[in-house]
C-alpha positions in Angstrom: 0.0 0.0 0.0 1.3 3.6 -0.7 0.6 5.8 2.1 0.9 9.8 2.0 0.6 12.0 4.8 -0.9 14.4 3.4 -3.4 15.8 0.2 -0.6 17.7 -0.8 1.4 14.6 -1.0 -0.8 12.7 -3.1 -1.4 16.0 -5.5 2.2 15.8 -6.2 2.4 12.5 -7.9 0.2 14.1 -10.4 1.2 12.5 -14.1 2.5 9.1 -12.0 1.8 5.8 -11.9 1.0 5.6 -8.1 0.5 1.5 -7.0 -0.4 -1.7 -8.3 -2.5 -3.7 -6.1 -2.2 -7.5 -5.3 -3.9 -10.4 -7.8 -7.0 -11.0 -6.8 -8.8 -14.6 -8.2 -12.9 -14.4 -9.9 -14.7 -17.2 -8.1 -17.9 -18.4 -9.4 -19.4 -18.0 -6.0 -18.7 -13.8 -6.3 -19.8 -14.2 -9.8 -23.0 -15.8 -8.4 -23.8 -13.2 -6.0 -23.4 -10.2 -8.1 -25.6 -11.7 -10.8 -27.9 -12.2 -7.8 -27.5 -8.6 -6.5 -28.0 -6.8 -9.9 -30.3 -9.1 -11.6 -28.3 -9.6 -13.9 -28.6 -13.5 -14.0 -27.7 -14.0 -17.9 -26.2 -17.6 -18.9 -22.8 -16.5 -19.7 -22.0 -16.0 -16.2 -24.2 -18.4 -13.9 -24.4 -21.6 -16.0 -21.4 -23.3 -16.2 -21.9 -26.1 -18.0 -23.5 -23.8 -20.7 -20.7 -21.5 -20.5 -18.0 -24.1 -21.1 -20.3 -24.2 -24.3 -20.3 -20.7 -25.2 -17.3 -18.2 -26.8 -15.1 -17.6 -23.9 -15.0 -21.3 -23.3 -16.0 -20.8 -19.3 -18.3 -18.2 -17.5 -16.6 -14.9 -17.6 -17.4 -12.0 -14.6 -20.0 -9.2 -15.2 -18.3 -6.2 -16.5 -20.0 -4.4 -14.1 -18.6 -7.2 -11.6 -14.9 -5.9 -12.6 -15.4 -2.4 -12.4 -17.4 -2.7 -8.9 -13.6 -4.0 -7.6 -12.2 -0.3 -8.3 -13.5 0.4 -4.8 -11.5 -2.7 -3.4 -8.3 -1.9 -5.4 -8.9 1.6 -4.0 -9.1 0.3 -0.6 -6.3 -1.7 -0.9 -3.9 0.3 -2.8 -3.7 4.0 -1.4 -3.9 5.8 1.8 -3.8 9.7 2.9 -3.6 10.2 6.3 -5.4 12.9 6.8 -8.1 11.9 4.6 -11.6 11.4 7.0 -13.5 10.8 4.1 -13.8 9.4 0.7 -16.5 9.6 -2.2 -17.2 8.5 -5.2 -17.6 11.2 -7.8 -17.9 8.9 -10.9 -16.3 7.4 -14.1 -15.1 8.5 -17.7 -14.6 6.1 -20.5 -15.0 2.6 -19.3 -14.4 0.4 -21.6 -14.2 -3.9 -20.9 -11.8 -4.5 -23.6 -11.7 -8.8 -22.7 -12.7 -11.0 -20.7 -12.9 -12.5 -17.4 -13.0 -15.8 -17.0 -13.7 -17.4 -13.7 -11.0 -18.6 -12.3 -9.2 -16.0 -13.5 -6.7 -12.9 -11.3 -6.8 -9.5 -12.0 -5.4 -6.0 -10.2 -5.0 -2.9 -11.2 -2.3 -0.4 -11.7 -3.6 3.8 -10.7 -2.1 6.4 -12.4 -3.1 9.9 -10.6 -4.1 12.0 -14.1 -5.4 15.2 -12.4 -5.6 16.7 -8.7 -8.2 19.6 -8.2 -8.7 21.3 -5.3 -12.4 21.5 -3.7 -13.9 23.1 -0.6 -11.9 21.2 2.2 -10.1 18.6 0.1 -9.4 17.5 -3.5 -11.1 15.9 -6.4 -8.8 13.1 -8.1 -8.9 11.8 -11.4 -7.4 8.2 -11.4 -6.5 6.6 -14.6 -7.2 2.7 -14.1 -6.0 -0.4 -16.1 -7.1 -4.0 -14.6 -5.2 -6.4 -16.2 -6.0 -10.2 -15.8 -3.0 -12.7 -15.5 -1.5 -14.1 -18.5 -3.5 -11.3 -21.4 -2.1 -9.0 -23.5 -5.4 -6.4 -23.3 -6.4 -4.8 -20.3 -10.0 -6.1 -18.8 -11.4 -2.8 -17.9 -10.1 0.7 -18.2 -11.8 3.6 -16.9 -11.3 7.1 -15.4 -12.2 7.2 -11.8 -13.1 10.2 -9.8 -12.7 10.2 -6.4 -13.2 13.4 -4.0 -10.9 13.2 -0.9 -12.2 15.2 2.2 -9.2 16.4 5.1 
């Protein structure tokens, strides 16, 4: 995990590539729940047997499913300590370039793009790439915005 003091600290890596988190393995059973929690139930992620069938040769994760792991990464990845609060502002460009097969790990690498300052903190723009083990393409890329509260 990189940990900064301070806003200030964090503002300064502006243009950097800040952390990559640790693999993380797509199990079925997550893939199960989410499909569950969205209603989102489709074959191609809850049937196996009829996956194995289908074009990625397995179930693959939700989309959705990948990007909902920013927070996690997030989490995981980067810590200001004198942050008492963060929110999520929203996302630019998302885009699920492959696949994610059960089974498979991911993590993601967080490149600070921009650093704003807002009323009592800052607004951050993360550039995020989630790669998955052994693949050339990225499985999600998006623009994250994050507002960071001292």
């Amino acid at each position: 995990m990189k940990v900064f003091a301070r806003l200030s600290d964090l503002a300064a890596c502006v243009g950097q590539h800040v952390a990559t988190t640790e693999w993380l393995t797509i199990t079925q059973e997550q893939v199960n729940e989410f499909a569950r929690a969205t209603h989102d139930e489709q074959w191609i992620h809850v049937d196996v047997e009829r996956a194995r069938q289908g074009p990625f040769g397995a179930p693959i994760a939700h989309g959705f499913l990948t990007l909902s792991l920013l927070s996690r990464f997030f989490g995981e990845a980067v810590h200001v300590q004198e942050v008492r609060m963060g929110v999520n502002y929203g996302l630019n460009k998302v885009r699920f370039p492959a696949p994610v097969p059960v089974g498979s790990r991911v993590r993601a690498h967080l490149t600070l793009a921009q650093a704003t300052p807002i009323d009592k903190g800052l607004q951050i723009l993360w550039e995020v790439s989630v790669e998955r083990e052994g693949s050339d393409k990225p499985v999600c890329v998006a623009e994250s915005l994050v507002r960071l509260y001292g």
